[in-house]
Wavefront OBJ file of the C-alpha trace (Angstrom):
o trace
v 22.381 26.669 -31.563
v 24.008 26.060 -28.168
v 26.364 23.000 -28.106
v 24.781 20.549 -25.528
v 28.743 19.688 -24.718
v 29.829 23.251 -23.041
v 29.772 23.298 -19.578
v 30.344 26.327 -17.777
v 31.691 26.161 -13.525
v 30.752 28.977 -11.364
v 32.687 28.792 -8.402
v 31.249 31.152 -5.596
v 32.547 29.466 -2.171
v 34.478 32.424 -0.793
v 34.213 34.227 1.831
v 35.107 37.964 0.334
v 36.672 39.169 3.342
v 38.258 42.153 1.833
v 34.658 43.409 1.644
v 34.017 43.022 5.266
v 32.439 44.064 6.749
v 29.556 44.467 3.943
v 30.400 40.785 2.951
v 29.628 38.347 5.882
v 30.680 34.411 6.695
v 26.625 34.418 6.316
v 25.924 36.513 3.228
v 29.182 36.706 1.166
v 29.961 39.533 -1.792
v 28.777 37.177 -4.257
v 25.280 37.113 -3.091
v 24.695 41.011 -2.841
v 23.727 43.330 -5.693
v 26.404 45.376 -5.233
v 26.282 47.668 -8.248
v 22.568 48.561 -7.052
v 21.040 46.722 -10.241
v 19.002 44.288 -8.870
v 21.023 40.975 -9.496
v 23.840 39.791 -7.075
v 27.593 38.533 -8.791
v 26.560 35.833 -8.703
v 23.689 36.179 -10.767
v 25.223 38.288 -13.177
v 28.079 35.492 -13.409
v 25.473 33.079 -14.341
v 23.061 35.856 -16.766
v 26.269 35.997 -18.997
v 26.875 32.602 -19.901
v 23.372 31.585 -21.324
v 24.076 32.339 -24.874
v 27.260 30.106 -24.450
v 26.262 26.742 -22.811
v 22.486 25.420 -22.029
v 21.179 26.454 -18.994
v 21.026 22.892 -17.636
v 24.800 22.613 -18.000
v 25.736 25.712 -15.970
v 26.966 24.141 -12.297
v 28.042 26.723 -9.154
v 30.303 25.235 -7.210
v 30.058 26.784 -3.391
v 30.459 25.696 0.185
v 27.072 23.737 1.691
v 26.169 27.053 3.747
v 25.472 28.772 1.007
v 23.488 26.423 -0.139
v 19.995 27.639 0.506
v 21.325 31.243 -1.008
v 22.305 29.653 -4.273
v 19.114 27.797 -4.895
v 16.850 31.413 -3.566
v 19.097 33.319 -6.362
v 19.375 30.653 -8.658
v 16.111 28.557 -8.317
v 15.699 26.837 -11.754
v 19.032 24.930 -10.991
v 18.479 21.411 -10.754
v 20.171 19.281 -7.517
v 22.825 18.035 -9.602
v 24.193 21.365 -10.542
v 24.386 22.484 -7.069
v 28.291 21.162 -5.990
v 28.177 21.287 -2.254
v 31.578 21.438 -0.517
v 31.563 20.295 3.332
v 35.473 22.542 3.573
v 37.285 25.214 1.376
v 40.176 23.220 -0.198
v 41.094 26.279 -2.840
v 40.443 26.115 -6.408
v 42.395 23.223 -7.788
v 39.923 20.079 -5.391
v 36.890 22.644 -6.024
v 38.096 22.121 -10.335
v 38.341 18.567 -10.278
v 35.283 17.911 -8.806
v 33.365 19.426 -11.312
v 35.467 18.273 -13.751
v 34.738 14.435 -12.480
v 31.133 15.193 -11.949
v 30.925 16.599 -15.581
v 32.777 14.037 -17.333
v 30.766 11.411 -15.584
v 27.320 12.690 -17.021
v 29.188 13.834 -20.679
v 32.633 12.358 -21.522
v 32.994 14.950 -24.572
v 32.290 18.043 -22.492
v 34.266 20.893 -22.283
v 34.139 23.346 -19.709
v 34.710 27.201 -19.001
v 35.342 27.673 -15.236
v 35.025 31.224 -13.960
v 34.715 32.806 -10.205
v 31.230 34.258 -9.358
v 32.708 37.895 -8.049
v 33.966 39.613 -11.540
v 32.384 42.345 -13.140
v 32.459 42.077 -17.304
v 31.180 45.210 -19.067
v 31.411 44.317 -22.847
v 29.417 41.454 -22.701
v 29.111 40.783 -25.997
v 33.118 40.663 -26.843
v 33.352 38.047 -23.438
v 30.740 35.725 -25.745
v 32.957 35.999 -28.620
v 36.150 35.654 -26.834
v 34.654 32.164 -24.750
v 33.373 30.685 -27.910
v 36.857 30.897 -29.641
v 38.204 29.697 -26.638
v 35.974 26.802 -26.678
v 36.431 26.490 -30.494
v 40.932 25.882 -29.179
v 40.386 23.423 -26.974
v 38.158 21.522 -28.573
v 40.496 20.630 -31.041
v 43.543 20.675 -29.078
v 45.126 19.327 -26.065
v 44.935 22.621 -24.528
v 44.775 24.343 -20.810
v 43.581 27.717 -21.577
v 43.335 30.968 -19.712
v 42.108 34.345 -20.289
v 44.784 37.303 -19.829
v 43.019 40.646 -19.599
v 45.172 43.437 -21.503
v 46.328 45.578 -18.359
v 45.449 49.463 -17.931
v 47.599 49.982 -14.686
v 50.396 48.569 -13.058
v 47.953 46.612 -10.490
v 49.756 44.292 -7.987
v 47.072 42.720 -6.743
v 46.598 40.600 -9.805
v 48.703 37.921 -10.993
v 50.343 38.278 -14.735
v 50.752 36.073 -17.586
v 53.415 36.368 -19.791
v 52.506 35.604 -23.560
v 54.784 33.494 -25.744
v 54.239 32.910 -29.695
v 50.772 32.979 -31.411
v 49.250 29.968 -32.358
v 45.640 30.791 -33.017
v 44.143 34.541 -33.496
v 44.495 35.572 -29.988
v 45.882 32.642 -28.251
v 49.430 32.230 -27.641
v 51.850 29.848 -25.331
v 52.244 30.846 -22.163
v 55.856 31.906 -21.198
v 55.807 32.263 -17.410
v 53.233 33.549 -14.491
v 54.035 35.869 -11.530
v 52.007 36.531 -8.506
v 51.031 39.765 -7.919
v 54.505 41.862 -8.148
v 55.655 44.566 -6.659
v 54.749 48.382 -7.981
v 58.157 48.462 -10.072
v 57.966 45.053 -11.489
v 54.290 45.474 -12.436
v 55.510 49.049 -14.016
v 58.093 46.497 -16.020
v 55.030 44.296 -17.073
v 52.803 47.302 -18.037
v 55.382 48.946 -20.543
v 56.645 45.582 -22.016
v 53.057 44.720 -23.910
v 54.327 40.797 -23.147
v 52.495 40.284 -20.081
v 48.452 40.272 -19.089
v 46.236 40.114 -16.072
v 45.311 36.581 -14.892
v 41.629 36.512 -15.310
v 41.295 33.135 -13.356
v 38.851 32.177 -16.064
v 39.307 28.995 -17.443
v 39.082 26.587 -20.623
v 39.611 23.057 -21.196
v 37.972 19.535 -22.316
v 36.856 17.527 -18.886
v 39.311 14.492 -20.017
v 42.293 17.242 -20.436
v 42.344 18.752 -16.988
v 41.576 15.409 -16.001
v 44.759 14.306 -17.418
v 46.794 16.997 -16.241
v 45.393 16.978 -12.668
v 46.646 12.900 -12.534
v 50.117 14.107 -14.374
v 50.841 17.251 -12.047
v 48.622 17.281 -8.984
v 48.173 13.554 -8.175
v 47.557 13.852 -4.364
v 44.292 16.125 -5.534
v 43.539 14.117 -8.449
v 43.708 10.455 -6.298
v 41.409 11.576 -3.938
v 38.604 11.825 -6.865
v 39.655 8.419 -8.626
v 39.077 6.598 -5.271
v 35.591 7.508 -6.274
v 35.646 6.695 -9.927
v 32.068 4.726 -10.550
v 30.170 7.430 -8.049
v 29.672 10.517 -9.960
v 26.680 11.157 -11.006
v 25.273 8.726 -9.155
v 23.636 9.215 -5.603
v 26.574 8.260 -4.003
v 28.438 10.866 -4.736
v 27.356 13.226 -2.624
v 28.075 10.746 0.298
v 31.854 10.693 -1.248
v 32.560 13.944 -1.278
v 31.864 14.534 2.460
v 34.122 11.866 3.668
v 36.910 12.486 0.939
v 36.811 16.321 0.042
v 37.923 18.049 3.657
v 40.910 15.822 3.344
v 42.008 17.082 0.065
v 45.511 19.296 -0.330
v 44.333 22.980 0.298
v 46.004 24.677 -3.268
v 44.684 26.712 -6.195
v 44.943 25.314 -9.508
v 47.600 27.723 -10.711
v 49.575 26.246 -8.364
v 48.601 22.912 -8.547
v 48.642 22.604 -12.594
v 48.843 25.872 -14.646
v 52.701 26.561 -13.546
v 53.576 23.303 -13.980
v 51.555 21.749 -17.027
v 53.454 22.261 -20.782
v 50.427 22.465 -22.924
v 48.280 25.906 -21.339
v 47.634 28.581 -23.432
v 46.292 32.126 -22.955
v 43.508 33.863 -24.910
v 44.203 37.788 -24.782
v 41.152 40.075 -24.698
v 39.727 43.230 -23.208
v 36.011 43.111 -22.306
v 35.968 45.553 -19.578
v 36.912 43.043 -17.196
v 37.207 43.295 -13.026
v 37.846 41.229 -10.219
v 35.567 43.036 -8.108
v 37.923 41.638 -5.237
v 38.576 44.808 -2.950
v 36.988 48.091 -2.236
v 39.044 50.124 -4.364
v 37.957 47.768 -7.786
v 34.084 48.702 -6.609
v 34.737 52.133 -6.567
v 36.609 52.272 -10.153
v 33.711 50.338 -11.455
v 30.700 52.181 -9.905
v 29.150 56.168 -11.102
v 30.892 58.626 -9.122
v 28.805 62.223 -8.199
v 30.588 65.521 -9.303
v 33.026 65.402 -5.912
v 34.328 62.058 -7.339
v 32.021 60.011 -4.132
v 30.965 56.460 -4.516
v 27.459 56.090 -2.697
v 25.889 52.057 -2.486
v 22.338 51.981 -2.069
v 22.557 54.511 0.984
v 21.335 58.107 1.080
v 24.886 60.540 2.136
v 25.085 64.225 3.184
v 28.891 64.728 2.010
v 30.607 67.805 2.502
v 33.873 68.945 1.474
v 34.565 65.223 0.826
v 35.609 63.308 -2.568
v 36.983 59.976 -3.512
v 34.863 58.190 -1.019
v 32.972 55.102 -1.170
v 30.242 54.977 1.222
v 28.311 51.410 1.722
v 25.170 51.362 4.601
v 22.606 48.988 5.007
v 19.231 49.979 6.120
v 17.887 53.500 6.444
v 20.754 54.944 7.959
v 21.385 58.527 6.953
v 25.510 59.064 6.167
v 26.425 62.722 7.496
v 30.647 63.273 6.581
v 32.100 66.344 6.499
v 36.302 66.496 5.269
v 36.705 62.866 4.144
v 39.167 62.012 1.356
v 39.257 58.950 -0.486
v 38.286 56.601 2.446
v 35.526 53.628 2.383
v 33.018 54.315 5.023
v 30.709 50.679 5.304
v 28.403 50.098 7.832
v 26.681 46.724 8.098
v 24.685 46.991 11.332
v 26.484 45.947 13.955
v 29.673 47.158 12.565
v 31.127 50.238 11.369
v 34.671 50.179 9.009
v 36.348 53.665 8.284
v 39.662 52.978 6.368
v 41.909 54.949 3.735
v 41.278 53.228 0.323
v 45.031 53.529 0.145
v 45.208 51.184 3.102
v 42.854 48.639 1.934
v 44.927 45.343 1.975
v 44.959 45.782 6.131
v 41.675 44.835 5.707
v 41.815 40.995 5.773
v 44.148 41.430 8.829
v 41.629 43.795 10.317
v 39.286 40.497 9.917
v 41.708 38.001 11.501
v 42.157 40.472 14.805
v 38.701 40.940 14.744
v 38.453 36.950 14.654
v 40.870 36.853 17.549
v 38.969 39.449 19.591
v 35.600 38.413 19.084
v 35.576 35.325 17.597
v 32.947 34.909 14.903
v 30.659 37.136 16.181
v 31.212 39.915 13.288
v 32.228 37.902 10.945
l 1 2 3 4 5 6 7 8 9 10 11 12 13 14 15 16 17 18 19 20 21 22 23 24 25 26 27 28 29 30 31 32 33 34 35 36 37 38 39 40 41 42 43 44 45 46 47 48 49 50 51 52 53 54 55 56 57 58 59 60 61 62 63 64 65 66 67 68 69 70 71 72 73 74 75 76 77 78 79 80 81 82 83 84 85 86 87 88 89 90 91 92 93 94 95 96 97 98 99 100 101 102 103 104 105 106 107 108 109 110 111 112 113 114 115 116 117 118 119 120 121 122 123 124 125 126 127 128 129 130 131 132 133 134 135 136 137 138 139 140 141 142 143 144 145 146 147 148 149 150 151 152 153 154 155 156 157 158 159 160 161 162 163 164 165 166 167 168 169 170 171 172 173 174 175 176 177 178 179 180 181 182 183 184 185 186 187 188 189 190 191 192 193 194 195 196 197 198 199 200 201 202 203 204 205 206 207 208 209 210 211 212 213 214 215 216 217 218 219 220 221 222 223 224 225 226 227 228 229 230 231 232 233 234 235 236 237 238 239 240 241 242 243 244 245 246 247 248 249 250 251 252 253 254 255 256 257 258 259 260 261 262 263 264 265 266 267 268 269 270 271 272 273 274 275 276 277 278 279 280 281 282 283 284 285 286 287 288 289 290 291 292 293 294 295 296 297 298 299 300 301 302 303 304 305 306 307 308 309 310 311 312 313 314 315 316 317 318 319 320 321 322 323 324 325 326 327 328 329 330 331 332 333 334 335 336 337 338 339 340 341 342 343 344 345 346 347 348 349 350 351 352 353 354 355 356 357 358 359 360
């Protein structure tokens, strides 16, 4: 039986700009069913969690534009687990509204928190890993993360470094780094000490309550001026004159680096942050010259280690193209080397500048 107490967050706000120009302001990369399955992220994200919490207790947490996408992919979802935010504040304000919202409706809950945008494979050893993780912090004073066991040395992923066991596959947390440099993430790899940040999160409601007030007080006073509203119609009515004035900061910043009792969970479930092109491609079948094609019909010659993404009926002709991503969204066509693919949030912000919001 499902515990009526676990909660899980979805947080799907962003604006997935590193997929531009196949994610849009309008229709971000959690909303699309990009692995050509017929279920967006998002969906997936919430698909996953149903043998771990009630499906009344699942709440998404995205910005009120996306609103009327959530409830057409999501549409048993009841009002209440619909968080609407009227500004992106970062994850740390997004966290402790749900967490305030949650604990307001079920003082004992505890909550996973996880973004809407990663890909899990082994499903079944993500439900095992969660439900220990619940199983730690329910009967501890605990902050837990998941570290993903690394295959690569990745810097585009922050790392964990793992301290002394204290239950099965939980240990202390030693230190975090943001996404290192090639040589330092080389360092990481052959140690065996450090792991992927997942940015998947466990904890009681009261205990990131706590340690919100203890090491992020300027996010968590902006909810306790509206202790007595959640859950109640007034909250809604709170949030849009209190939330856009919230500190902009993610909660690694705001609490994980700083807070002595958080704890990581190391596991390997076949886990992604489907966050940039190059992550798509590694996770989606390749043809026998190594291309990538997304729902698109391609005529490649003398090409491999491509990734082509069209919308509509648009037929791809490419002759002599070498691990590149070639998307095409309509009105606008990207061509970039997958080795270059971090330009491509700047590419956005010149567009921005150019054109204003136009293609975005």
């Amino acid at each position: 039986m499902v515990n009526p107490h676990r909660y899980c967050v979805i947080m799907c706000g962003g604006i997935g700009s590193r997929f531009w120009p196949y994610s849009r302001s309008s229709r971000p990369m959690q909303f699309i069913d990009f692995l050509g399955i017929g279920r967006s992220l998002l969906q997936m994200s919430y698909d996953r969690v149903l043998d771990i919490v009630p499906p009344e207790n699942v709440v998404i947490l995205t910005n009120e534009q996306y609103a009327s996408l959530v409830r057409e992919q999501l549409p048993g979802l009841a009002d209440h687990q619909i968080l609407l935010e009227p500004a992106r504040r970062n994850t740390a304000p997004c966290i402790a509204w749900a967490a305030y919202h949650i604990a307001a409706r079920d003082p004992e809950a505890s909550i996973i928190v996880a973004p809407s945008d990663h890909l899990i494979t082994r499903e079944g050893v993500f439900v095992d890993a969660v439900l220990a993780g619940f199983e730690f912090v329910e009967g501890n004073d605990a902050l837990l993360t998941l570290g993903i066991k690394p295959t690569r040395p990745e810097t585009g992923y922050g790392y964990i470094q793992v301290g002394a066991a204290v239950s099965g596959d939980i240990h202390k947390v030693k230190t975090f780094t943001e996404k290192p440099r090639l040589e330092l993430a080389r360092v990481f790899l052959e140690s065996g000490e450090f792991f992927w940040n997942s940015g998947i999160f466990l904890w009681k409601a009261d205990t990131i309550i706590k340690a919100l007030k203890e090491n992020a007080p300027d996010v968590a006073n902006t909810f306790e001026r509206g202790a007595g509203l959640f859950g109640t119609p007034a909250e809604a009515d709170f949030i849009r004159e209190n939330f856009p004035g919230c500190m902009s900061i993610s909660i690694d910043f705001a609490v994980m680096e700083k807070a002595r009792n958080v704890y990581v969970e190391c596991v390997s479930f076949g886990w992604s942050d489907l966050g940039a092109w190059s992550a798509l491609y590694d996770n989606s079948p390749k043809n026998r010259d190594g291309n990538v094609t997304q729902n698109c019909s391609v005529l490649a010659y003398n090409s491999t280690g491509n990734i082509f993404a069209v919308n509509g009926e648009k037929l791809l002709v490419v002759d002599g193209l070498k691990d590149y991503i070639v998307a095409d969204a309509g009105d606008v066509l990207l061509i970039c080397p997958k080795a270059e693919e971090q330009r491509i949030k700047q590419m956005v912000n010149d567009v921005k500048l150019a054109h204003g919001d136009k293609y975005l």
